[in-house]
VMD Tcl script that builds the backbone (N, CA, C; Angstrom):
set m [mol new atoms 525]
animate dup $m
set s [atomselect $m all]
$s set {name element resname resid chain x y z} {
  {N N UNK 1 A 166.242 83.920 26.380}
  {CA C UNK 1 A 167.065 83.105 27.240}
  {C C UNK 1 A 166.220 82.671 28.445}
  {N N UNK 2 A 166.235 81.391 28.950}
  {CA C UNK 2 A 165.695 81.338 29.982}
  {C C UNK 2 A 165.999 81.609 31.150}
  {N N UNK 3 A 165.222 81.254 32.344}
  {CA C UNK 3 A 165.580 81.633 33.750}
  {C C UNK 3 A 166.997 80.594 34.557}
  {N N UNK 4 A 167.101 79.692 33.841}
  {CA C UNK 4 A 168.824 78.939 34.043}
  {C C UNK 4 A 169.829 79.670 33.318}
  {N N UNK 5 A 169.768 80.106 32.094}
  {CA C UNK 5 A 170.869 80.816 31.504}
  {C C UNK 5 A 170.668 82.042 31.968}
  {N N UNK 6 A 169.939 82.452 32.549}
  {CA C UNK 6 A 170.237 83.925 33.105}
  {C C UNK 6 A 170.918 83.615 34.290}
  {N N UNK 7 A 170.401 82.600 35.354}
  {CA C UNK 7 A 171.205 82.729 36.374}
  {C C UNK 7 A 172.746 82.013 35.859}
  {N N UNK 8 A 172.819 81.279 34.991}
  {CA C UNK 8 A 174.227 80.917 34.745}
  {C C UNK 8 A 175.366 82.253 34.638}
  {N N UNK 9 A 174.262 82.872 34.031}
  {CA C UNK 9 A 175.582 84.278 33.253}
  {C C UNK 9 A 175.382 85.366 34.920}
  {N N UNK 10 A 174.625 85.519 35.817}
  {CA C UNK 10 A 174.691 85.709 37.326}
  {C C UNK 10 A 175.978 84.875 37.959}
  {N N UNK 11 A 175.858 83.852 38.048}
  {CA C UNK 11 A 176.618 83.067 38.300}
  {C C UNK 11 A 178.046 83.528 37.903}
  {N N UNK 12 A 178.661 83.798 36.461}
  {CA C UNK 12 A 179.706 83.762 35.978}
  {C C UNK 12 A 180.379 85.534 36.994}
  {N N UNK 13 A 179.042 86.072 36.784}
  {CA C UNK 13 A 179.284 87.635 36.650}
  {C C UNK 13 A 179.860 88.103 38.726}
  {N N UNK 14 A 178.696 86.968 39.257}
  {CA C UNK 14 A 179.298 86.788 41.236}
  {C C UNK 14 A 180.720 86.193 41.123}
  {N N UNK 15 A 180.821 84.991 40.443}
  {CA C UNK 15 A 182.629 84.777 40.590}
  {C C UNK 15 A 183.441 85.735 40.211}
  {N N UNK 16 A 183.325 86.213 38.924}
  {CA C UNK 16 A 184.392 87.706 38.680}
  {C C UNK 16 A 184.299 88.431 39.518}
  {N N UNK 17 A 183.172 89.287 40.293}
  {CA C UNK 17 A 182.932 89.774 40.990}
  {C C UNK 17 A 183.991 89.922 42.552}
  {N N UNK 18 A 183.723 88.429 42.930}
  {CA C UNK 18 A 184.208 87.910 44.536}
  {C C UNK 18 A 185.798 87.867 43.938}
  {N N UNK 19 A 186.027 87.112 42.393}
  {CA C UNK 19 A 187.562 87.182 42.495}
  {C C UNK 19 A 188.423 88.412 42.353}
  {N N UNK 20 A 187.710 89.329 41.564}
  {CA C UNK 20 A 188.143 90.493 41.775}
  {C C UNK 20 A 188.776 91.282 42.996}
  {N N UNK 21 A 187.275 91.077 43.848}
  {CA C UNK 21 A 187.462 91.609 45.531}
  {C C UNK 21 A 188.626 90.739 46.176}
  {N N UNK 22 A 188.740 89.678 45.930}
  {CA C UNK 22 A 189.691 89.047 46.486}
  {C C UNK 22 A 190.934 88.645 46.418}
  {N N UNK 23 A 191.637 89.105 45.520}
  {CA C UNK 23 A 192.491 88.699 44.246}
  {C C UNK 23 A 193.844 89.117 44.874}
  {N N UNK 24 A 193.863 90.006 45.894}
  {CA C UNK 24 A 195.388 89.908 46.553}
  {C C UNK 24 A 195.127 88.917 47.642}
  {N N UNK 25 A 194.305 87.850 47.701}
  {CA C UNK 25 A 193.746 86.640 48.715}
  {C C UNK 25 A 194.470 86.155 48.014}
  {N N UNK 26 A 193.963 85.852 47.339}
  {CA C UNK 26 A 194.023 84.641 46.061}
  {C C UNK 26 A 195.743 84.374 45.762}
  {N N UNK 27 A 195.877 85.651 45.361}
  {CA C UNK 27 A 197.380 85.287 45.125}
  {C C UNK 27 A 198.689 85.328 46.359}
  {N N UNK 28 A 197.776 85.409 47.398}
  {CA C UNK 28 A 198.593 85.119 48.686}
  {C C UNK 28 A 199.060 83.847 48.954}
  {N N UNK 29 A 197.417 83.155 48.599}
  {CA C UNK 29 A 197.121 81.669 48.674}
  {C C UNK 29 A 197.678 80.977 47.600}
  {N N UNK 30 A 197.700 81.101 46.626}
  {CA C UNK 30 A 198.284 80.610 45.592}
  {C C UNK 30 A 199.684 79.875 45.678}
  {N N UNK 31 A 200.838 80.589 46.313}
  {CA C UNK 31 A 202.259 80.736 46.907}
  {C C UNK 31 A 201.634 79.631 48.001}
  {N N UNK 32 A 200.927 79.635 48.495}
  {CA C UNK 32 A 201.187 78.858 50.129}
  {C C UNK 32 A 200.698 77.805 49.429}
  {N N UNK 33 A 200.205 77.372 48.702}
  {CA C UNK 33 A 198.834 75.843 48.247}
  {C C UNK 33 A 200.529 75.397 47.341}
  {N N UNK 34 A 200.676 76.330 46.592}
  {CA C UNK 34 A 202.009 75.768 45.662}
  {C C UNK 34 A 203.096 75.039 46.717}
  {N N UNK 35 A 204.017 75.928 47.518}
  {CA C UNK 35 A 205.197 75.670 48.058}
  {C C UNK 35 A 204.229 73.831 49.061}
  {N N UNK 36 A 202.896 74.307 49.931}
  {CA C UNK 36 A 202.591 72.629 50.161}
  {C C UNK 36 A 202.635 71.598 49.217}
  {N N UNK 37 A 201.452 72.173 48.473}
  {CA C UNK 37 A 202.093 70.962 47.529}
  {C C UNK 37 A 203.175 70.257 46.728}
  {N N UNK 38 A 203.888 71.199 46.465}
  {CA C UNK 38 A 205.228 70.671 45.674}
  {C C UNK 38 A 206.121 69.541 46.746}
  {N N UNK 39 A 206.252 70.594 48.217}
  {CA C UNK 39 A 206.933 69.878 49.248}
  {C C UNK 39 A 206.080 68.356 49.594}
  {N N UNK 40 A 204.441 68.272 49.234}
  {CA C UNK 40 A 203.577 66.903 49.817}
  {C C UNK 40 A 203.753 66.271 48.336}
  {N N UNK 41 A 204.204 66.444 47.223}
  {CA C UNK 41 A 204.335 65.719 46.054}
  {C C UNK 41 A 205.797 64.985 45.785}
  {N N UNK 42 A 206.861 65.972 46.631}
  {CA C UNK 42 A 207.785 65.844 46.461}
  {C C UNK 42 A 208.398 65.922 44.650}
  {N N UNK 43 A 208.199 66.689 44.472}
  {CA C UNK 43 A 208.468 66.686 42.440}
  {C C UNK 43 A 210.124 67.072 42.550}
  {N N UNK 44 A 210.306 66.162 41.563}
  {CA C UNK 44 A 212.037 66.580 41.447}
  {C C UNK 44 A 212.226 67.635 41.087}
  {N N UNK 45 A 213.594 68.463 41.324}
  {CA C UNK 45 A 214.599 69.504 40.738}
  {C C UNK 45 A 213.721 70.122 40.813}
  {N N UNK 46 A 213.107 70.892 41.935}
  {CA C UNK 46 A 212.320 72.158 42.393}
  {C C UNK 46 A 212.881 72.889 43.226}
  {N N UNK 47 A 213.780 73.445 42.297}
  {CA C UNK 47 A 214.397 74.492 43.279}
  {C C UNK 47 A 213.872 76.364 42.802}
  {N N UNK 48 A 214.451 76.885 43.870}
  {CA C UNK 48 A 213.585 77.989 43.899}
  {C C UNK 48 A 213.055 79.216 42.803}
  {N N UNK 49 A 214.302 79.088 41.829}
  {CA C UNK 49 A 214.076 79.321 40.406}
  {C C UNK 49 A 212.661 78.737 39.722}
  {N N UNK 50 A 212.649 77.615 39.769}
  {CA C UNK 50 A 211.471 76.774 38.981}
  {C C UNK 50 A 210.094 76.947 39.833}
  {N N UNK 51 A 210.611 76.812 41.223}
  {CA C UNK 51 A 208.762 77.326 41.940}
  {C C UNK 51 A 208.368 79.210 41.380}
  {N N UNK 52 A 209.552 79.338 41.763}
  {CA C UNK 52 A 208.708 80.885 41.192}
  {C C UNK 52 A 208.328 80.770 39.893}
  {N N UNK 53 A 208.516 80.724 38.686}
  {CA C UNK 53 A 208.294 80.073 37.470}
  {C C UNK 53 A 206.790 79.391 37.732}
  {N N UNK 54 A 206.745 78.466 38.575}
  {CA C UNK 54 A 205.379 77.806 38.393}
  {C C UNK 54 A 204.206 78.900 39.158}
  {N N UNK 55 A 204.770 79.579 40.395}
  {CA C UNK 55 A 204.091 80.774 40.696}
  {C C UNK 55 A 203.771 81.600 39.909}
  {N N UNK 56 A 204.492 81.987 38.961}
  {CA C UNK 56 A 203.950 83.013 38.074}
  {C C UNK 56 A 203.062 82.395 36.874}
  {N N UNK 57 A 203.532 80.665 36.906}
  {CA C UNK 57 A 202.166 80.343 35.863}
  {C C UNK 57 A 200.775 80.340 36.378}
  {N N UNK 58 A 200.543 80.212 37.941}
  {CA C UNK 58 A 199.437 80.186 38.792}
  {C C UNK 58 A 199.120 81.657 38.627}
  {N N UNK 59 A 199.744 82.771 38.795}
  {CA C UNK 59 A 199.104 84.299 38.513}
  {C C UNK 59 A 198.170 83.991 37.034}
  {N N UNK 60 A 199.651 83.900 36.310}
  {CA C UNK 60 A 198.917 84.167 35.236}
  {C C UNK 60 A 197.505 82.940 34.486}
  {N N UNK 61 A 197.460 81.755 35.334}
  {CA C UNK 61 A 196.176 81.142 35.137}
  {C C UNK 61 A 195.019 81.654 36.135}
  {N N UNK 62 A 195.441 82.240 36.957}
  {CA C UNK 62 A 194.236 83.236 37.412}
  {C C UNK 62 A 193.659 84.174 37.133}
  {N N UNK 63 A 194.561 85.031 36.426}
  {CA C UNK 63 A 193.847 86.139 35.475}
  {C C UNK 63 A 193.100 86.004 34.232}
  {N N UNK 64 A 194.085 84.371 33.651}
  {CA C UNK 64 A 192.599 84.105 32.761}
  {C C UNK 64 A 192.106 83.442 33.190}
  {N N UNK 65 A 191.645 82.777 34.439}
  {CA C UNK 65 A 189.977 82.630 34.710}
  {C C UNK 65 A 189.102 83.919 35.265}
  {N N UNK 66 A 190.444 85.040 35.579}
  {CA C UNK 66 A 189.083 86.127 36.218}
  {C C UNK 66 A 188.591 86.659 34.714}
  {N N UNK 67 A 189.377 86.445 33.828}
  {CA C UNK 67 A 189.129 87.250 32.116}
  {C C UNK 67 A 187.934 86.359 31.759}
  {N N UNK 68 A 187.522 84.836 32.076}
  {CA C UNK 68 A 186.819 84.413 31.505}
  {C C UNK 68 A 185.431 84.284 31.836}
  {N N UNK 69 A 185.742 84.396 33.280}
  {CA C UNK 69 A 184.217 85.090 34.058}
  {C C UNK 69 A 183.906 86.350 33.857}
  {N N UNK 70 A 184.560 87.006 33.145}
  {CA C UNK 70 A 184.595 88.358 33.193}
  {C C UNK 70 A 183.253 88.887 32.013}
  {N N UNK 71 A 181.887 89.547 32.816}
  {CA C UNK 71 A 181.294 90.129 31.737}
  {C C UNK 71 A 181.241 91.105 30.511}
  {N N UNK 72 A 182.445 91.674 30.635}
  {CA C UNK 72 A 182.664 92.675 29.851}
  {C C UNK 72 A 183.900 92.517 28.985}
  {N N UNK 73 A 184.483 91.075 28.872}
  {CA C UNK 73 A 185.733 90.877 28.594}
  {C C UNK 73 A 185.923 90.844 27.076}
  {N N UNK 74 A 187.200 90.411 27.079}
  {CA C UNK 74 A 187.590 90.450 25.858}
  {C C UNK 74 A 186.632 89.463 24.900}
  {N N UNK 75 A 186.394 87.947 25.746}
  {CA C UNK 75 A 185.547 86.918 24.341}
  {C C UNK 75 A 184.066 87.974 23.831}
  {N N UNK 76 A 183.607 89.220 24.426}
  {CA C UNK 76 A 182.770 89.591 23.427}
  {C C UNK 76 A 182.886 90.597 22.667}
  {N N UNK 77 A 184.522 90.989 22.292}
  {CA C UNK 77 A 185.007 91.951 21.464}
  {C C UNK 77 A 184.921 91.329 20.051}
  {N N UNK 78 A 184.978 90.237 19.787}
  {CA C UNK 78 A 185.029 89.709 18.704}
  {C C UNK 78 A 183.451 88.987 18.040}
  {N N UNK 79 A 183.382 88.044 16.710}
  {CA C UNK 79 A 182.405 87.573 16.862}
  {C C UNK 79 A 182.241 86.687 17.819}
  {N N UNK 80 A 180.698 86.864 17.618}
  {CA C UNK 80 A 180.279 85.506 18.759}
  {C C UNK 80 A 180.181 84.337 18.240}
  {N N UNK 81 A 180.523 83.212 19.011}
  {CA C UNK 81 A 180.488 82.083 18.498}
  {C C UNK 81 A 179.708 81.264 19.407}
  {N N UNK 82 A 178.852 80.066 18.411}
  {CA C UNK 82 A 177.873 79.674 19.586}
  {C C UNK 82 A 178.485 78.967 20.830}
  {N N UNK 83 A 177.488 78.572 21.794}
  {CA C UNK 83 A 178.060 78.651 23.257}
  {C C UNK 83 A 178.402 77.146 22.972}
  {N N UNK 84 A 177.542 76.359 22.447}
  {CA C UNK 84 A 178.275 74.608 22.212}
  {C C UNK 84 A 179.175 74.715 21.642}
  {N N UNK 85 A 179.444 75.550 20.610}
  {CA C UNK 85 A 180.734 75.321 19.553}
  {C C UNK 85 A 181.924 75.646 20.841}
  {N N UNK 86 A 181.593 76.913 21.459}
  {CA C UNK 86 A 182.838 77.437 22.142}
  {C C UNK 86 A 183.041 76.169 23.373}
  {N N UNK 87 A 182.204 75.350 23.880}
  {CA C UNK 87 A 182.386 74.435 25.071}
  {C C UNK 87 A 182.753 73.471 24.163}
  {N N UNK 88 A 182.475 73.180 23.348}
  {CA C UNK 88 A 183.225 71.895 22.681}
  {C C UNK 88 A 184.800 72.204 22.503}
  {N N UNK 89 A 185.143 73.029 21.875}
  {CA C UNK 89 A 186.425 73.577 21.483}
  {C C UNK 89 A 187.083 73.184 22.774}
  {N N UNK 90 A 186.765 74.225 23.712}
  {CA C UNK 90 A 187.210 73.894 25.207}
  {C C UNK 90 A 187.013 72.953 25.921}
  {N N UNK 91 A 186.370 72.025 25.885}
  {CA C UNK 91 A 186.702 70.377 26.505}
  {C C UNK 91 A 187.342 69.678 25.690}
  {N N UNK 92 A 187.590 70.026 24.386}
  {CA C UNK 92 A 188.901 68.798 24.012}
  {C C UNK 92 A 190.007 69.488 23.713}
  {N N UNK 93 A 190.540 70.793 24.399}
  {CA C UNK 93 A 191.743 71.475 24.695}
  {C C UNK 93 A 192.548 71.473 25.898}
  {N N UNK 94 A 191.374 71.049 26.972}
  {CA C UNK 94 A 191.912 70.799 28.504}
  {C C UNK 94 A 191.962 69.092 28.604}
  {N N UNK 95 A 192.844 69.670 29.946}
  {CA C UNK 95 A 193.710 67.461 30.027}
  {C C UNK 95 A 192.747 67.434 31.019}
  {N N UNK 96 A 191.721 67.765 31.610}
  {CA C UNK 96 A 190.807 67.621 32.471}
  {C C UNK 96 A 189.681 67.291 32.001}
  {N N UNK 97 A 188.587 66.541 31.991}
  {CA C UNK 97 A 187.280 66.164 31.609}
  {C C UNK 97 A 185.980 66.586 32.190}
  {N N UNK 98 A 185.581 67.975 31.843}
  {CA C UNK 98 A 184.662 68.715 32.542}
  {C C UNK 98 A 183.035 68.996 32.470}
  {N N UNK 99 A 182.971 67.861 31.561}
  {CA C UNK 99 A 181.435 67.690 30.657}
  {C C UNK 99 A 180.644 67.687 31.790}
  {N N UNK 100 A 180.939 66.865 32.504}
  {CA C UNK 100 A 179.845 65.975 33.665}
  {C C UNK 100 A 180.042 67.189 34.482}
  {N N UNK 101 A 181.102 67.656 34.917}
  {CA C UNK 101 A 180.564 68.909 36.142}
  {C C UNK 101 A 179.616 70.260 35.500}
  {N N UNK 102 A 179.797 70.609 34.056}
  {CA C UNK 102 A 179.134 71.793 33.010}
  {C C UNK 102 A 177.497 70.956 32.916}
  {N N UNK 103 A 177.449 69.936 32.707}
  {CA C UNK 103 A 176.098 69.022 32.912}
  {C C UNK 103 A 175.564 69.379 34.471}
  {N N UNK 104 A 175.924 69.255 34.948}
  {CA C UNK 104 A 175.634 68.906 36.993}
  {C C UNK 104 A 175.623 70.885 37.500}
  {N N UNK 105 A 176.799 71.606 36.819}
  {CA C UNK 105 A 176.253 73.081 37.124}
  {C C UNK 105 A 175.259 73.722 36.347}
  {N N UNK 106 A 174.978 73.385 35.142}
  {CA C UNK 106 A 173.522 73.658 34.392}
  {C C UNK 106 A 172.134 73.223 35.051}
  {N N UNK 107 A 172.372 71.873 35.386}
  {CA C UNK 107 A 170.862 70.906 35.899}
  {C C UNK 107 A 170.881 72.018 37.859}
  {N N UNK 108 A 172.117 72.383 38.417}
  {CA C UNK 108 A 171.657 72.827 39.126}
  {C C UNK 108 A 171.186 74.298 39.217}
  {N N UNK 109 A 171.894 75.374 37.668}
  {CA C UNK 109 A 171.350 76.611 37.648}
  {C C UNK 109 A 169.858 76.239 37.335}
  {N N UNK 110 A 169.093 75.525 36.809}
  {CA C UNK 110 A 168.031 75.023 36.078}
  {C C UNK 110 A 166.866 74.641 36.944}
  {N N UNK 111 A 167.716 73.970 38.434}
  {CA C UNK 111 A 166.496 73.651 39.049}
  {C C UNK 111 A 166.291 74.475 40.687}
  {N N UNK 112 A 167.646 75.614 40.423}
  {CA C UNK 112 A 167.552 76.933 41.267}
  {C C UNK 112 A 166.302 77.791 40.867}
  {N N UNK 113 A 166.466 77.876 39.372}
  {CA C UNK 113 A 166.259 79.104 39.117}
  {C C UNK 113 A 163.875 78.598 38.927}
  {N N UNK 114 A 164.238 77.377 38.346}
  {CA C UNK 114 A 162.696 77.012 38.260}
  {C C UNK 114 A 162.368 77.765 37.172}
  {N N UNK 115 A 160.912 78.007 37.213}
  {CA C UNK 115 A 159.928 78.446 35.814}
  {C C UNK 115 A 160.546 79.982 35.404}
  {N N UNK 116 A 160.814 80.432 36.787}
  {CA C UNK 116 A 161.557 82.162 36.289}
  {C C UNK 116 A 161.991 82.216 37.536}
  {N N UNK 117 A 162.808 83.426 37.185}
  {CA C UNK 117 A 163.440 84.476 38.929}
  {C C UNK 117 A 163.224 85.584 38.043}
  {N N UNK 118 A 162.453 86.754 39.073}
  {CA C UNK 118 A 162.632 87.846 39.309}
  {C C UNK 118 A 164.418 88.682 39.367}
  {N N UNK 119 A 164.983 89.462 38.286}
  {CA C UNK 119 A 166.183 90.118 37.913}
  {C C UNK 119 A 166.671 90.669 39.357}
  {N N UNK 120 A 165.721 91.015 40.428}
  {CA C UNK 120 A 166.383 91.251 41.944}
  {C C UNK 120 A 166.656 89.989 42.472}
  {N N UNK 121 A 166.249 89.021 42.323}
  {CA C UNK 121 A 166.350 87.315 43.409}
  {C C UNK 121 A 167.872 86.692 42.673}
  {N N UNK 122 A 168.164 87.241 41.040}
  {CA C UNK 122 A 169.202 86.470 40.840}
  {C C UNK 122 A 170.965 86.668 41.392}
  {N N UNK 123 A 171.339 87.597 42.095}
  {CA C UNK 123 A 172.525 87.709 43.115}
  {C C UNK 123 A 172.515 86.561 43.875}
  {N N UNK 124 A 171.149 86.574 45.043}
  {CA C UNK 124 A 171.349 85.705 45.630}
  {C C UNK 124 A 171.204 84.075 45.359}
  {N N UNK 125 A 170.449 84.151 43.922}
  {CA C UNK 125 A 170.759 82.663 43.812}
  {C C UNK 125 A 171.645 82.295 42.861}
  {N N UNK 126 A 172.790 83.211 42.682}
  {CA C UNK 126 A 173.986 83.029 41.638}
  {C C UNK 126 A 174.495 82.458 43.040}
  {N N UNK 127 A 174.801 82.942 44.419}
  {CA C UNK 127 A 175.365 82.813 45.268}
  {C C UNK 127 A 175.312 81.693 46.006}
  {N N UNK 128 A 174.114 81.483 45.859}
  {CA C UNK 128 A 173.830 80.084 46.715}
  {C C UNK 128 A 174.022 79.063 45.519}
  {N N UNK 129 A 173.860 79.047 44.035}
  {CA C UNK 129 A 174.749 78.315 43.253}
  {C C UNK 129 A 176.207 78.073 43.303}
  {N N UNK 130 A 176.750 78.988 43.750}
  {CA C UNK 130 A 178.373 79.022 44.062}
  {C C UNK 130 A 178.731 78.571 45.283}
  {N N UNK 131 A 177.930 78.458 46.121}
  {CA C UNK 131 A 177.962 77.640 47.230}
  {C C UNK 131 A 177.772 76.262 47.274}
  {N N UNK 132 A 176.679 75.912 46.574}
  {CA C UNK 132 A 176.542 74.646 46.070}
  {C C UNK 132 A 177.219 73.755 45.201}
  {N N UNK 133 A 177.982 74.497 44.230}
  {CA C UNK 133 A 178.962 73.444 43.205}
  {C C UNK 133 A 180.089 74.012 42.744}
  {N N UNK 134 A 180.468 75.243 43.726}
  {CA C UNK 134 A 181.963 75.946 43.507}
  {C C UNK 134 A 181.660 76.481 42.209}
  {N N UNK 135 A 182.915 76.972 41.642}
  {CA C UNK 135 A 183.331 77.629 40.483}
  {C C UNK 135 A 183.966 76.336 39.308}
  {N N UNK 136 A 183.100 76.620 38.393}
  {CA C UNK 136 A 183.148 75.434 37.051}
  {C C UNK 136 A 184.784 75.996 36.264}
  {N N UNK 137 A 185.408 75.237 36.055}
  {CA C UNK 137 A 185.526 73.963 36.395}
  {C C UNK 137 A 186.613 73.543 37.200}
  {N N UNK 138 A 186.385 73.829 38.569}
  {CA C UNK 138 A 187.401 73.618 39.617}
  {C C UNK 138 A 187.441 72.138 39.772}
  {N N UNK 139 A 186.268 71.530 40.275}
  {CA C UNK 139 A 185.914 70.523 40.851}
  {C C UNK 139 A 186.797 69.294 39.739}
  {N N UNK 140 A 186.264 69.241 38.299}
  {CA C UNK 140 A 187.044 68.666 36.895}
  {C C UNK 140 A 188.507 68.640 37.018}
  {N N UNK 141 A 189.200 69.860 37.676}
  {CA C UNK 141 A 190.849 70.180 37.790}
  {C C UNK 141 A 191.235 69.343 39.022}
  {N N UNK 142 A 190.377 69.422 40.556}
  {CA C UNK 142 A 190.930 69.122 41.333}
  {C C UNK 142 A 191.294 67.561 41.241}
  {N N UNK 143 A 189.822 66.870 40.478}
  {CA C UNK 143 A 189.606 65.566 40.510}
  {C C UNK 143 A 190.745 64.925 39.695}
  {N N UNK 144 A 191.279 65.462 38.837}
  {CA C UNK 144 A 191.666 65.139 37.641}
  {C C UNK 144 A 193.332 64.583 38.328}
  {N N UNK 145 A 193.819 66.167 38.878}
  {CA C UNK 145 A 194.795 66.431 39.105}
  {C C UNK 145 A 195.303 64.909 40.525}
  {N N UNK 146 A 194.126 65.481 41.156}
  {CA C UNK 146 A 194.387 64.467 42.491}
  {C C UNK 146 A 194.646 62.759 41.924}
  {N N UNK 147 A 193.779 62.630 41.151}
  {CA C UNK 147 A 193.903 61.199 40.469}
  {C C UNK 147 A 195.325 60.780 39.601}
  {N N UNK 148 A 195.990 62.248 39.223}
  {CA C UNK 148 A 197.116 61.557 38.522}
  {C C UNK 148 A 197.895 62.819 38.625}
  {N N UNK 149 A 198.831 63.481 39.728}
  {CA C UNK 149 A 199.552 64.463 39.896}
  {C C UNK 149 A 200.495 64.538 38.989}
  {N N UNK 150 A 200.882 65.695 38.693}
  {CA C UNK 150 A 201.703 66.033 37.484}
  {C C UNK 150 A 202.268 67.292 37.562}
  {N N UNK 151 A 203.288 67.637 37.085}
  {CA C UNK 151 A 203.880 69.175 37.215}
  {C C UNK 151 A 203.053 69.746 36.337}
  {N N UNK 152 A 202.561 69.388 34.635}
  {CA C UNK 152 A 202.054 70.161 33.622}
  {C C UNK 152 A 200.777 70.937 34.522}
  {N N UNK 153 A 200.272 70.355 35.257}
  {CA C UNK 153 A 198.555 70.200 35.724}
  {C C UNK 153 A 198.765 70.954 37.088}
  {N N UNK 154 A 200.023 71.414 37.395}
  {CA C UNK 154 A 200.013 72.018 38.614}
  {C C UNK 154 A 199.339 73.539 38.669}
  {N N UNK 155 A 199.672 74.038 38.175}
  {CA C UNK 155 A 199.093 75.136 37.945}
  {C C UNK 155 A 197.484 75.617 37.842}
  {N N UNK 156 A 197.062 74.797 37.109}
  {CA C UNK 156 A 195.461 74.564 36.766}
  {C C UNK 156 A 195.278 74.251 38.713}
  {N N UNK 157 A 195.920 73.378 38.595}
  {CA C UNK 157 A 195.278 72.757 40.233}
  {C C UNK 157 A 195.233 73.702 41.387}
  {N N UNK 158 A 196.316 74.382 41.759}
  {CA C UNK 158 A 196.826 75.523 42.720}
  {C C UNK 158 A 195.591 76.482 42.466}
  {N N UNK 159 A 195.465 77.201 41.179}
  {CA C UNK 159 A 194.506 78.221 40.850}
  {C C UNK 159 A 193.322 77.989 41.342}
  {N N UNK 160 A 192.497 76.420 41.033}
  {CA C UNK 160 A 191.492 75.789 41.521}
  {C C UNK 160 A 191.118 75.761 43.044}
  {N N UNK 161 A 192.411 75.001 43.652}
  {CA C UNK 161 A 192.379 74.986 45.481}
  {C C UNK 161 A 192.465 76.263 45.903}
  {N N UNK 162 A 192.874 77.617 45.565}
  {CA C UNK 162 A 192.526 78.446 46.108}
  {C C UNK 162 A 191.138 78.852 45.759}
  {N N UNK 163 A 190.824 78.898 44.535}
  {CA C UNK 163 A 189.191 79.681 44.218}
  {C C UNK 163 A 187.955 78.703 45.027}
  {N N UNK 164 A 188.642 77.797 44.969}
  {CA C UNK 164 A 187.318 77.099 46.056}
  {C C UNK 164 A 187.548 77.664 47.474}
  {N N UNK 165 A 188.854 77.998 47.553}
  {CA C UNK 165 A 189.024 77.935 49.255}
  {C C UNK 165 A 188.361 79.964 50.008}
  {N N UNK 166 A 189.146 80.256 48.575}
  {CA C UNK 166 A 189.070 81.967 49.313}
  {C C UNK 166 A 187.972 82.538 48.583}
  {N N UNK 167 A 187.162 82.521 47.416}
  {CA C UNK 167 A 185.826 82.702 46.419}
  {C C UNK 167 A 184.749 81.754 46.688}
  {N N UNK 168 A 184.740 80.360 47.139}
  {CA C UNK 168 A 183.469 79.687 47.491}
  {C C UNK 168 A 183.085 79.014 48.934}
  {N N UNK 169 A 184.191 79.697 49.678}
  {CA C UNK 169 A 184.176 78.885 50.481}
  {C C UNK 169 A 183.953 77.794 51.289}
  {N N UNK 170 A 184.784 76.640 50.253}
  {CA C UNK 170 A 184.582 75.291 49.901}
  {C C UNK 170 A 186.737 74.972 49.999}
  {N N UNK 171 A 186.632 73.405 50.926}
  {CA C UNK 171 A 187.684 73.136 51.112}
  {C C UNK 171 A 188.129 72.623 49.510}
  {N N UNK 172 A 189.011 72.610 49.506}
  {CA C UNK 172 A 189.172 71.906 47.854}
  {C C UNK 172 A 189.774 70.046 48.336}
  {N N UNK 173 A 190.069 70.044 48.896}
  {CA C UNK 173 A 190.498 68.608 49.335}
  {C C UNK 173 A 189.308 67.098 49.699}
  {N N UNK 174 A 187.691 68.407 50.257}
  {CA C UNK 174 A 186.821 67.611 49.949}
  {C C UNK 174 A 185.930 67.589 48.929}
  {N N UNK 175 A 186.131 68.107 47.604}
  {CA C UNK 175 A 185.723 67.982 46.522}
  {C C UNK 175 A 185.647 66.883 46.075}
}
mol reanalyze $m
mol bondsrecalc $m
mol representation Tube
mol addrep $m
């Protein structure tokens, strides 16, 4: 593997990491990004029954993104399947279009990491990757979402504006 796919899988392993540590943040924030937005979208017949409902779809889309950053998780209990097959599968399953940001966070693990890194230098440049282009694929959700708001897509979105806000500390509004 080279010195980009090592820091990529650094990369994956600092976001689980920070969301872990942060994760009664996260779902603090989650509730507050939801109840704004619904009230700045104005979405019909949202009453308090149905926000909690969409709150609990925001938990539970946060736990599977901490499951999917997750190094020890469940996708390597099973066989492995190659990493294009598995990103293909997953860009034509999401209503979001995330090629170009998985392109743009590769070219930048790639030209972090250079000819090699030393296994001590890669923390900090998983970190300063996560500083630089957030958590993949937030940026794909926010853009997506902002361009054509939707109740289905709310959820994805909420999960997103917080992990940029409280894990990368990155506004999600200037994405």
């Amino acid at each position: 593997m080279g010195s980009g796919g090592l820091l990529l899988k650094a990369y994956y392993e600092q976001l689980h990491e920070w969301m872990q540590t942060d994760r009664a943040r996260l779902l603090a924030r989650l509730g507050e990004l939801l109840s704004e937005e619904v009230a700045r979208q104005g979405f019909p017949d949202m009453d308090a029954s149905r926000l909690d409902a969409y709150r609990e779809a925001c938990v539970a889309f946060l736990d599977e993104r901490l499951e999917s950053y997750n190094p020890l998780g469940i996708q390597y209990t099973f066989d492995r399947v190659s990493s294009a097959g598995a990103a293909e599968l997953e860009f034509q399953l999401n209503w979001y279009n995330s090629r170009p940001e998985f392109a743009a966070l590769v070219a930048a693990a790639r030209s972090l990491a250079g000819a090699g890194v030393p296994d001590e230098e890669l923390p900090d440049l998983a970190e300063a990757l996560i500083r630089q282009v957030g958590a993949y694929p937030d940026r794909s959700i926010i853009e997506a979402y902002t361009a054509e708001p939707a109740l289905p897509k709310l959820p994805d979105y909420i999960v997103a504006c917080a992990i940029e806000e409280i894990v990368c500390g990155r506004d999600s509004r200037e994405q």
